[in-house]
C-alpha positions in Angstrom: 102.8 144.9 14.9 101.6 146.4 18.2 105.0 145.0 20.0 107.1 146.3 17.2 105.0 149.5 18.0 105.3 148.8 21.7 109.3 148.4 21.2 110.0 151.7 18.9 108.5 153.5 21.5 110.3 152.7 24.4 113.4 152.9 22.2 112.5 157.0 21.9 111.8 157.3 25.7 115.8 157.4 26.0 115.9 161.1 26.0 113.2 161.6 28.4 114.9 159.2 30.8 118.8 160.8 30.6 116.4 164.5 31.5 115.2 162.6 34.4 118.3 161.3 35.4 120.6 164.5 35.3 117.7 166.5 36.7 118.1 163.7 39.5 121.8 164.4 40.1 121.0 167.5 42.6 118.7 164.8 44.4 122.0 162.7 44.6 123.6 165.4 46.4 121.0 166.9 48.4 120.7 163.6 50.0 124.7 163.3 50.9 123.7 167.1 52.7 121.0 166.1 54.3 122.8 162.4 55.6 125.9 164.3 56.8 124.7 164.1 60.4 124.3 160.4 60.6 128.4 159.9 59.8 129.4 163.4 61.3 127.4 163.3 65.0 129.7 160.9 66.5 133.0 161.9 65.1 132.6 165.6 66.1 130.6 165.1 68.7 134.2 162.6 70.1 136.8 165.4 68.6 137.1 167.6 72.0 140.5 169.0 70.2 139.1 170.5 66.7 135.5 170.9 67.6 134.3 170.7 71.1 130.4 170.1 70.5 128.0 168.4 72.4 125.3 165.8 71.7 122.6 168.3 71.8 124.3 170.6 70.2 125.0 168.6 67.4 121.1 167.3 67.2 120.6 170.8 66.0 121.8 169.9 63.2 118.6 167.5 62.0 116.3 170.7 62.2 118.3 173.6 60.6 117.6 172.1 57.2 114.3 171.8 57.0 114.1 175.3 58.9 115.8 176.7 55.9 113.2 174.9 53.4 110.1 176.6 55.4 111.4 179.7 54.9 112.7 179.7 51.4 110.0 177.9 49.9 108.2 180.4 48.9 110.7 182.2 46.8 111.3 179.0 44.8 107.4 178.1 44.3 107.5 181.9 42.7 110.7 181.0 40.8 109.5 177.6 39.4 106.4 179.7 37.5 108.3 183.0 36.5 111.5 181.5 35.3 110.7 178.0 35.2 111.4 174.3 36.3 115.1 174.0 35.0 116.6 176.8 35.7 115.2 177.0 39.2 116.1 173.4 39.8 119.8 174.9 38.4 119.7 177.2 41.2 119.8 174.3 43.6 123.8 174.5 43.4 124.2 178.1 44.6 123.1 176.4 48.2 124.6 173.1 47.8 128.2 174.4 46.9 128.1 177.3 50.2 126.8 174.7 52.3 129.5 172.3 51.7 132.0 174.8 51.4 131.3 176.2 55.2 131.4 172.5 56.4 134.6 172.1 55.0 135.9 174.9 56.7 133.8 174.9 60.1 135.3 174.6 63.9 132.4 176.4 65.6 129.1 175.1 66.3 127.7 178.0 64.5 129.4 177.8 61.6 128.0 173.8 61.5 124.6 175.6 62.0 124.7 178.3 59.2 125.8 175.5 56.6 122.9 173.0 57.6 120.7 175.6 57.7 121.3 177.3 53.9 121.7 173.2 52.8 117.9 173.6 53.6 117.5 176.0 51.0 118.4 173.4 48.5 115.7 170.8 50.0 113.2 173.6 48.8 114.2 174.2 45.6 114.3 170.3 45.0 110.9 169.1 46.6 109.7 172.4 45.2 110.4 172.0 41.5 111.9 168.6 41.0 108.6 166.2 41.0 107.4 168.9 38.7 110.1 168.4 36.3 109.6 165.3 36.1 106.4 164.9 36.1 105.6 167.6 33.0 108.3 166.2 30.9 107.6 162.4 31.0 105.0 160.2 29.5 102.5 158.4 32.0 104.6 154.9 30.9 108.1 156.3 32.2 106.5 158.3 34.7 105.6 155.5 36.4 109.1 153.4 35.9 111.4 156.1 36.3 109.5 159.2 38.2 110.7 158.0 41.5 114.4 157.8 40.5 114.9 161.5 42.6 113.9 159.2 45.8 117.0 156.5 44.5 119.4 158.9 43.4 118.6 160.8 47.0 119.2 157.4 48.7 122.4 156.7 46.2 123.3 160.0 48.1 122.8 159.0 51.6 124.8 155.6 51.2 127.3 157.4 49.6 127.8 159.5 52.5 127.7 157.5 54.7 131.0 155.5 53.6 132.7 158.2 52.6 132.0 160.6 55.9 132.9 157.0 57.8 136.6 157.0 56.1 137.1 160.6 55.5 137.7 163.6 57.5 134.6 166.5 57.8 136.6 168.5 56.0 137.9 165.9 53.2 134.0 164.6 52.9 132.6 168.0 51.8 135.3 168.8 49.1 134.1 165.7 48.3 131.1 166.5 47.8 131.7 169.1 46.1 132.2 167.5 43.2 128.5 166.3 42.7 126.8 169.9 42.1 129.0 171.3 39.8 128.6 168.5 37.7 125.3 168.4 37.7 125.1 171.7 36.8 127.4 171.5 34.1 125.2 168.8 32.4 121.6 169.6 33.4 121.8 173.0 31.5 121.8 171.1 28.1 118.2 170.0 29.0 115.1 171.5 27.7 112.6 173.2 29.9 108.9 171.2 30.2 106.1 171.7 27.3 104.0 172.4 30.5 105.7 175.6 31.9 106.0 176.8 28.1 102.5 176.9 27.2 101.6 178.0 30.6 103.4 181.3 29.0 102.0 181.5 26.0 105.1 179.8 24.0 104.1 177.1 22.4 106.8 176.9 19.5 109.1 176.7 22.4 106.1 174.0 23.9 106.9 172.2 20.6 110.6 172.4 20.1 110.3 170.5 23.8 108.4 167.8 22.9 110.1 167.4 19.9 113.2 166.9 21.3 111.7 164.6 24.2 109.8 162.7 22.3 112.6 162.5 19.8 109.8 162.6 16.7 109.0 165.3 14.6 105.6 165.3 14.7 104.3 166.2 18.0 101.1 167.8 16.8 98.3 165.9 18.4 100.2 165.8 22.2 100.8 169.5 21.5 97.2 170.4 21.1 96.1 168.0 23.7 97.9 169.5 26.6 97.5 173.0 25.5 93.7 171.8 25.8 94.4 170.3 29.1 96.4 173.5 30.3 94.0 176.0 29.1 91.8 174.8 30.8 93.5 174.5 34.6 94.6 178.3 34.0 91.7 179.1 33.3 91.6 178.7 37.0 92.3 182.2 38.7 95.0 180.5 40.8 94.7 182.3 43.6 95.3 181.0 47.3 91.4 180.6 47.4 91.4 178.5 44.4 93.8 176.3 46.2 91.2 176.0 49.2 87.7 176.0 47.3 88.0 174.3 44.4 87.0 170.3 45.1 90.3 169.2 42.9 92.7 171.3 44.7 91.4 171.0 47.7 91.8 167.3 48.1 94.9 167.4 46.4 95.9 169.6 49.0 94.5 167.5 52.0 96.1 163.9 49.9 99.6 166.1 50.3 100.0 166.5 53.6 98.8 163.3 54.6 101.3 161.6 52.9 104.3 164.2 53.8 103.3 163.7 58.0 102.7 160.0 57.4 105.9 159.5 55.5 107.8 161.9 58.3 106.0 160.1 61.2 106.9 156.8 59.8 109.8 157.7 61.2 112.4 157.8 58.0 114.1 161.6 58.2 115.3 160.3 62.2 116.7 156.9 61.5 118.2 158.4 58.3 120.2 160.9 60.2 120.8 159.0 63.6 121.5 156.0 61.8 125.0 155.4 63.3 123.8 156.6 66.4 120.9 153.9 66.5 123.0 150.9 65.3 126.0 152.3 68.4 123.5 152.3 70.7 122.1 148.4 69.7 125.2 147.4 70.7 125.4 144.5 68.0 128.3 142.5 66.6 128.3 144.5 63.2 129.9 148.1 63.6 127.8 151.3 63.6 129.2 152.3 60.1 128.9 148.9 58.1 125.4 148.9 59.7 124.5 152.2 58.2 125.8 151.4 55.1 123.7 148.2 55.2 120.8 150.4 55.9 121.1 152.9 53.4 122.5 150.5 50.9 119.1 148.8 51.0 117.1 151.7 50.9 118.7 152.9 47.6 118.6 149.4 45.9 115.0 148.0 47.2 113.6 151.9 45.9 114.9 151.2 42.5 113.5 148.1 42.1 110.2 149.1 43.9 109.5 151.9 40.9 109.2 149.4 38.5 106.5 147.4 40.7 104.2 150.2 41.8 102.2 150.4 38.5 101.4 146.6 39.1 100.4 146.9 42.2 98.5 150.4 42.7 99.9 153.7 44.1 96.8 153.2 47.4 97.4 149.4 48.0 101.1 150.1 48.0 101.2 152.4 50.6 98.8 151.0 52.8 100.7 147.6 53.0 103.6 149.6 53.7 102.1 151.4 56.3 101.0 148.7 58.5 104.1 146.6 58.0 106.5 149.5 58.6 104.6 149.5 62.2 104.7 145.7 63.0 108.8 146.3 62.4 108.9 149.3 64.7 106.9 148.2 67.4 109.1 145.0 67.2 112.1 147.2 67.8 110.8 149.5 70.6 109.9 146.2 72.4 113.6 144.5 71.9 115.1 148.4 73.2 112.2 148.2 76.0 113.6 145.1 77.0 117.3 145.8 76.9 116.5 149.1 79.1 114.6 147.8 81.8 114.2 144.1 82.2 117.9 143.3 81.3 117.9 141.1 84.2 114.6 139.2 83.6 115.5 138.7 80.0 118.9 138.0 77.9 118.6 139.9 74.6 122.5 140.2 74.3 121.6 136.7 72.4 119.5 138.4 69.9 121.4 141.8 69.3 120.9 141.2 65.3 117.1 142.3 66.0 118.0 145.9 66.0 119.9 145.9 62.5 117.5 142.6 61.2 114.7 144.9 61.8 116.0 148.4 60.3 116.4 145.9 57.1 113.2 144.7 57.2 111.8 148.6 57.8 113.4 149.5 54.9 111.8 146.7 52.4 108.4 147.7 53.3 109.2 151.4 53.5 110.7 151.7 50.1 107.1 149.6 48.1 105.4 152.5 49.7 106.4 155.1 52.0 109.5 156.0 50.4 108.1 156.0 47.0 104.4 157.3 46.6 104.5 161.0 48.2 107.3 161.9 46.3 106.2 161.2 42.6 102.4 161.9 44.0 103.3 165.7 44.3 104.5 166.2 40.8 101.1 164.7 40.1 98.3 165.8 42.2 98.3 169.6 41.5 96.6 171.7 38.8 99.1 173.6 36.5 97.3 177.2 38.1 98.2 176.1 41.2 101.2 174.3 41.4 103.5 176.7 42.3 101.4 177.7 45.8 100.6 173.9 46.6 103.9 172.2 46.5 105.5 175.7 48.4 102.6 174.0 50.7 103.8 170.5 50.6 107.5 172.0 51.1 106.4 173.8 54.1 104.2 170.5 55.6 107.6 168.6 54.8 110.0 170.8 56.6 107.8 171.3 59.5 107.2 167.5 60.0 111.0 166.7 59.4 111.8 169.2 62.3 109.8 167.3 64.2 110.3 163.6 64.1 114.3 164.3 64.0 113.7 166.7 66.9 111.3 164.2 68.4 113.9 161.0 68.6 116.4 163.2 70.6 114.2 164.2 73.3 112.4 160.9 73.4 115.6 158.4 73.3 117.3 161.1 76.1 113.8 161.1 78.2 112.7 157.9 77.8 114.9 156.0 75.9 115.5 154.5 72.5 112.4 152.6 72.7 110.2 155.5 72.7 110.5 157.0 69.6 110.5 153.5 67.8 107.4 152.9 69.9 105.8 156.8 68.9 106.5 155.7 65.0 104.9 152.7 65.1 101.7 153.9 66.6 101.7 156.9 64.0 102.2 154.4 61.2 98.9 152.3 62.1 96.9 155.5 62.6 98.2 156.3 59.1 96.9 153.2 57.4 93.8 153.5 58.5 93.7 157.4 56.9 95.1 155.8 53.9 92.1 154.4 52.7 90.5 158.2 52.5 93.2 160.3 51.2 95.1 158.5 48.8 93.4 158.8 45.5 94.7 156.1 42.8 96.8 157.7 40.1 98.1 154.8 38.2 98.9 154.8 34.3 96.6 158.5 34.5 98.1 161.3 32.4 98.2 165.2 34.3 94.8 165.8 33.4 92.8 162.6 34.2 94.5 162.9 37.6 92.8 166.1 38.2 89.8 164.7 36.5 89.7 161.8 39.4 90.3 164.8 41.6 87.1 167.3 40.8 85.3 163.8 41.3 81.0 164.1 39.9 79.5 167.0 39.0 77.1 167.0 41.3 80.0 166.5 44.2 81.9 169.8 42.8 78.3 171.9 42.3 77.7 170.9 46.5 81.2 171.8 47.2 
């Protein structure tokens, strides 16, 4: 009886997985944006006749995005509480479409620059309100094997790009494009809004109508009274910027945040992700840039699909501590092999091992995607109270931003200062310093509904009463 049980259920979880994946469709695009680089760097960066752009130049166009997320962020963290999480996340289009409409068009530098920078405006409506979608809509049981399909479809996204922008023109790939955002807007809008955001505003008919429909029973009765429990009791929270600071559960989900946004950034993923047929031309190996990058990003779709239905076995914590310190054994592998090639060509001969570089991005992305790749992401639609959700993840959008400026910014001036072993060398060292902070600011949220999280969060009385 409890399998038949067992079985019904996950028979009605259907609806609650096609919300997830058409709410997932703008993180399908917003990764072909934010991957446009890593196709589109060397081609207009070799086309003196249509563009006439320079390597630096073009590296600008890694830190425009994120740029755009800072400063937008907060605009969509008050948009996701005042008219809620699906029609901001709807909103993600209006960016999406300009951007690739301008790249379509572009000749000038600037133009590049303005359409990379307003793409960033979509990166902060989805990090901003996605996860929280997600999160408030779903069950703890398809939380946990489908909340990390934004991360898939984003690197679905990337892969796609990448083969299309390698046998397309710029102009041809962004019509492409195109395509993606209108449909998902044209689907998405059939979705219902979360139960959470409905009660948060009083309306719980409309809380009810919600569950009923994701649920796909009737009777929703007990859930409905249990989470307007739960939620009554986090607003009761003033939610003001002090609350996100002094109170002991927002505070250390705050602190849990941005550790895993600069670890994940510092790993090293945003600059390999948009130099990734830069890195594999450079390697020099017998497989060409593009199929190399396709390999790449190929991987790190598939191996994140199949690691979102392991992490509940393993532990949200263990799994990103493991993946951590193996992440840095890989890199620090590769900065060696590029330290060789640079300057002891002569002593040693690694022409005969010029599989390392693209053996070793594989590698990096199997232990990236059990843990880096997966944890922060469906962490933040989890780790916030619902009084403060909006502030904290306009927060973690801001953390994100600023660190993805940063490492992409970072590789340029390291691989043209030092060489392409330095910033392979710099991530590797940041990744070992980053599993040994694991271990303090990565609770363990596995198989916990909203409100236990925040329970494991406030940790003992007597811890919150000193605090």
């Amino acid at each position: 009886m409890k399998m038949s049980r067992g079985t019904k259920q996950q028979e009605k979880d259907w609806f609650q997985i096609l919300a997830i994946f058409l709410a997932c469709i703008s993180s399908f695009t917003d990764g072909m944006i934010f991957s446009w680089p890593s196709p589109a760097i060397p081609k207009i960066v070799a086309d003196k006749t249509n563009y006439d752009i320079s390597l630096d130049e073009a590296s600008f166009f890694t830190v425009l995005p994120p740029m755009g997320a800072i400063l937008s962020s907060f605009l969509f963290a008050k948009l996701n509480d005042t008219i809620g999480r699906k029609f901001t996340l709807l909103l993600i289009t209006i960016p999406q479409i300009v951007a690739l409409s301008l790249i379509a068009s572009a000749k000038s530098v600037y133009v590049f620059y303005l359409a990379r920078f307003i793409g960033g405006l979509g990166d902060a409506c989805l990090f901003g309100c996605l996860p929280v979608y997600v999160g408030e809509i779903s069950t703890p049981r398809v939380r946990g094997s489908w909340g990390n399909f934004m991360t898939f479809l984003m690197y679905v996204g990337q892969v796609s790009i990448n083969i299309i922008g390698s046998y397309s023109s710029i102009a041809m790939t962004a019509y492409i494009c195109l395509i993606f955002p209108i449909f998902f807007f044209c689907t998405f809008i059939f979705m219902p809004e979360t139960p959470y955001f409905y009660l948060m505003k009083g309306r719980v008919e409309d809380a009810r109508v919600s569950l009923q429909r994701l649920r796909r029973v009737e009777n929703v009765e007990d859930e409905l009274t249990k989470l307007k429990i739960d939620i009554d009791r986090q607003m009761s929270e003033s939610g003001t910027w002090r609350d996100v600071f002094a109170i002991r559960s927002n505070r250390r989900a705050l602190f849990a945040g941005i550790f895993l946004r600069a670890s994940q950034q510092l790993g090293g993923i945003s600059s390999f992700t948009v130099y990734t047929q830069y890195i594999f031309l450079k390697s020099g190996g017998d497989v060409s840039a593009s199929t190399s990058a396709i390999i790449f990003m190929g991987l790190c779709a598939v191996l994140n699909m199949f690691a979102a239905f392991t992490l509940d076995r393993i532990g949200r914590r263990r799994s990103y501590f493991l993946s951590l310190l193996l992440c840095g054994s890989v890199l620090l592998c590769e900065a060696v092999y590029f330290l060789l090639e640079q300057f002891y060509s002569d002593l040693v001969d690694v022409r005969a091992v010029n599989w390392i570089p693209l053996v070793g991005m594989i590698l990096y992305v199997v232990f990236y995607s059990f843990g880096l790749g997966i944890v922060p992401t469906l962490m933040l639609g989890e780790l916030f109270s619902a009084s403060i959700k909006g502030k904290g993840l306009f927060l973690m959008n801001i953390v994100l931003g600023l660190f993805v400026s940063v490492a992409t910014k970072l590789f340029h001036l390291l691989d043209t200062s030092f060489g392409l072993f330095s910033p392979f060398l710099f991530f590797a060292v940041s990744c070992f310093v980053s599993t040994v902070l694991s271990v303090r600011f990565v609770p363990e949220t596995k198989g916990k509904t909203l409100e236990e999280i925040q329970q494991l969060l406030k940790g003992t009385k007597e811890e919150e009463q000193q605090c």
